[in-house]
C-alpha positions, 0 to 999 in steps of 0.5 A: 448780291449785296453791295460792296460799294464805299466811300471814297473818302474812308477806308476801314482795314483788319488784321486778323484776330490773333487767336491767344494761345500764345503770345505774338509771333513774328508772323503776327508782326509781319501782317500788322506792320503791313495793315499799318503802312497802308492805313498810314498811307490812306491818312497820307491820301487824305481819306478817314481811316479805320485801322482794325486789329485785336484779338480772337479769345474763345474756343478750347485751344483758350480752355486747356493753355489756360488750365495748363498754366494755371489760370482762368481763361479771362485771365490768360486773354487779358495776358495774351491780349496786353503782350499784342498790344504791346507789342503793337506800341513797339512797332509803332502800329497806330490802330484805331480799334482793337477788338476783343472777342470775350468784350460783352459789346461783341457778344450781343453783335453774335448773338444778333448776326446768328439770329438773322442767320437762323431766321434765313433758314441756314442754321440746322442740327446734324451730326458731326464726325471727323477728325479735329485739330484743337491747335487749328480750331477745325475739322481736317479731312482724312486725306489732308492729314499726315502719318499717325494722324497728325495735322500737317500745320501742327505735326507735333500734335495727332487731331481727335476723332469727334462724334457729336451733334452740332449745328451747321451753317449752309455753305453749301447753298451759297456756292453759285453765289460765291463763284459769281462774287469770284467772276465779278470781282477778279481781285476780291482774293489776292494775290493770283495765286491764292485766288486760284487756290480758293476757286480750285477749293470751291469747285470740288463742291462746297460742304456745310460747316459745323458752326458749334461745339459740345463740351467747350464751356469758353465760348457764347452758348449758341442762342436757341441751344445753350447747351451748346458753344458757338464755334470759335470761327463764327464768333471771331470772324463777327470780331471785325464787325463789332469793331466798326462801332463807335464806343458811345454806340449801343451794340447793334448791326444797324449801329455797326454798318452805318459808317465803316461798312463794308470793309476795304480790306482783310489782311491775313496770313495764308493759313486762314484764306478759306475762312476769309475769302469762303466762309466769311462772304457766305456768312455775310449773305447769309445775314445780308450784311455788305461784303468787304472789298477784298482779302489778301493772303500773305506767305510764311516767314521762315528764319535762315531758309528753315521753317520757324518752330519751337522744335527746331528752337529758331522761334523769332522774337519780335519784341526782343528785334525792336528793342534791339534795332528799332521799329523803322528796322523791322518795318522796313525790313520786311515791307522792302526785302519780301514780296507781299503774298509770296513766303519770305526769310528772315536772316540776321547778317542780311537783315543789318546789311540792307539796313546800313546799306539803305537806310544808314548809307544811301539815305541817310548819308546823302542828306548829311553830305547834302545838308553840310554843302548847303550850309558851306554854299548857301548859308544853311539855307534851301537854295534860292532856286524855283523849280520851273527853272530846272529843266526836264533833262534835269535825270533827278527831277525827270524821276521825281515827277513821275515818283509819286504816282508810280509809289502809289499804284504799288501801295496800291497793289500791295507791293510794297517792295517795288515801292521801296525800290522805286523810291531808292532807286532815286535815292542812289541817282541822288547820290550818282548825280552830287559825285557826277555833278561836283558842287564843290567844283563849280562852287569854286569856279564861281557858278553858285546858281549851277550850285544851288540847283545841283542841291535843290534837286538832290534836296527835293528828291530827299524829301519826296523819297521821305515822304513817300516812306513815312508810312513804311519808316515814320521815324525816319521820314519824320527825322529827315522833314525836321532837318529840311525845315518842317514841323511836323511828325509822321506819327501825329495821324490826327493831323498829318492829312492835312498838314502835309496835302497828298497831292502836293507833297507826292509831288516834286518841287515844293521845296521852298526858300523860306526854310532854314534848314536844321543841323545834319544829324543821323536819321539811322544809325548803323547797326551791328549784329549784336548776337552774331550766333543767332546769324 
């Protein structure tokens, strides 16, 4: 079995490969905040980071929108590709790479992996019948389909029945070397519960894979068959390959895997799992190219309890919710309020209320009651108080030392919702501890020492809790570090490692008396629902 080892100090992830049949869904939203907040926090770990996103341009689904529409099929993906990549700003997704499957530099990568392929034997001429979702780009089985022939992820469309000689990838011979990746790397597919629906999809016998079309002229023409198209999975899966090359670099395989390869991680939406965590690794063997570290296979999103569609008119308009609320909203909202893997929902009225109750009041609120007693009590200045001196008994800084290593094992898990919660549960105990602790109280009483240790604590825990967001919330995190003294934002990638060590800032203490603090400001705003209809 090839090598999956990498380096300890790079990471390369992906989002898919948004297919541009149309423009960016909130699904589409969903993963790429996603990749972004674990590539962030990789950055903040110190390590060199690849971020991979883009776009999947080919296939016949491509030919027929754009004819509809009136365009030429390079006209609609340069379209389709900008509306991504705008959005993508919007949101504040600091990608590295955003590959484009009709870039001539990918071609020449497809065209070099089939060739490896082919000469290992597992590329043959057959025939192909069944019936074909263009929406899906895929062959379905009878049994799979719904009433009047429909696809079951396109019911408004019925397939079409093919009959044609295509060739075929030999997935099949890889099946005893797929199960063996599976035992050896329990965690290649996450969560469990898509792992088991893979191993259970593999176990019924894997079956060969028609990996070229006929009569689709929007494609790279099959190398030894030009008269053929390669099908629009084989090229665009390669997508994540030709991104790993450097932009100076000529496009080879060998240019290709000398850096990046194999890739950490694939985040994906749970509709393309098979091809992921099967066909992908098969193709990968095949070409003797190193398999990546994992895929993890995300829910759906639905919008107040009902499935997102055109039909039902509840289609969910990402760019029109960042301009509305802010890229920190949506980021936060969705990271805190789904768990990652298992589908989720989308309601307007919830969606402000967890906003102004975490973010406007709980945090937001604490720094600027805190910031005004400081200012009041120690002349705007961080309390003249070494940390060492705050015993452990101190429930603050009991949480805080131990805050950091819990966050990072649920970034690491891709819980990204049990992080926020650990985090916001010392954000409430900050809270807690300013109204049991009185300050104000003991500043009259003349115990400024017992003062300035209440709000070194509570300050401490703000700016560890900030930190520990910025890959989730940078804008805010970046707010909250200015007003405690620090230059520094959280969306500058190139220089954020090491300005701000991993080991030292996920720690608690660091606060330190030199710092003028600055004037308390909101870092969230509270929101109102701006279209109560839409609730």
């Amino acid at each position: 079995m090839n090598s999956t080892k990498t380096s300890k100090n790079t990471f390369a992830i992906t989002t898919p490969l948004y297919y541009v049949n149309d423009l960016p869904h909130i699904g589409s939203a969903y993963t790429t905040i996603a990749a972004d907040v674990v590539a962030r926090f990789e950055r903040l770990r110190g390590k060199s980071v690849l971020l991979i996103t883009g776009t999947d341009e080919h296939g016949q689904k491509i030919e027929r929108t754009a004819e509809a529409l009136g365009r030429s099929p390079q006209e609609h993906c340069d379209t389709i590709a900008a509306g991504f990549d705008r959005l993508w700003q919007k949101l504040n997704i600091a990608y590295d790479r955003f590959s484009r499957t009709t870039n001539p530099r990918h071609g020449a990568i497809v065209k070099e992996f089939f060739q490896r392929v082919w000469d290992n034997d597992d590329i043959y001429l057959s025939q192909q019948t069944g019936w074909y979702c263009v929406a899906c780009e895929e062959f379905k089985e009878k049994r799979d389909l719904l009433e009047d022939n429909r696809c079951p992820m396109h019911p408004n469309r019925e397939v079409e029945w093919r009959d044609e000689q295509n060739y075929f990838f030999r997935l099949s011979k890889y099946q005893s070397q797929l199960e063996a990746l599976y035992q050896e790397r329990p965690d290649f597919i996450r969560p469990e519960m898509r792992r088991n629906e893979v191993l259970s999809f593999v176990q019924q016998g894997l079956q060969d894979f028609s990996i070229s079309r006929v009569n689709v002229a929007w494609g790279f023409p099959v190398p030894v068959d030009p008269k053929q198209t390669l099908y629009v999975w084989f090229d665009a899966l390669l997508g994540y390959v030709t991104a790993l090359l450097e932009p100076e670099e000529e496009p080879t395989l060998e240019n290709a895997l000398s850096k990046w390869s194999p890739i950490n991680l694939h985040l994906i939406g749970k509709d393309i799992l098979r091809f992921h965590a099967v066909y992908w690794p098969a193709m990968l063997m095949s070409a003797g190219v190193p398999i990546s570290g994992g895929v993890f296979g995300h829910g759906f999103l639905t919008k107040d309890g009902q499935k997102i569609s055109k039909t039902l008119g509840n289609i969910i308009d990402p760019l029109d919710l960042v301009e509305r609320y802010g890229s920190d909203a949506l980021r936060y909202y969705f990271l805190k309020e789904i768990e990652f893997g298992r589908d989720g929902d989308f309601n307007e009225t919830r969606f402000i209320n967890i906003l102004n109750a975490d973010l406007a009041n709980d945090l937001g609120n604490l720094l600027n009651r805190t910031l005004g007693m400081v200012k009041k009590y120690c002349q705007g200045q961080v309390p003249k108080v070494n940390p060492e001196e705050i015993g452990d008994h101190n429930g603050l800084k009991a949480a805080g030392v131990t805050l950091g290593d819990r966050v990072t094992c649920a970034y690491d898990g891709l819980q990204f919702s049990q992080g926020c919660e650990e985090i916001l549960s010392l954000v409430r105990s900050c809270n807690k501890y300013i109204d049991e602790q009185a300050p104000w109280k003991l500043y009259k009483q003349g115990e400024q020492q017992a003062v300035e240790q209440v709000l070194y604590a509570v300050l401490e825990s703000v700016r560890l809790s900030a930190y520990l967001l910025s890959a989730i919330i940078p804008n805010i995190s970046t707010a909250i570090y200015q007003q405690l003294g620090y230059s520094i934002d959280f969306n500058d990638q190139t220089s954020i490692a090491s300005a701000l060590n991993f080991p030292t800032h996920s720690s608690w203490g660091i606060l330190s008396s030199d710092r003028l603090l600055g004037e308390a400001k909101p870092v969230f705003a509270r929101l109102e629902l701006s279209n109560p209809a839409s609730s």
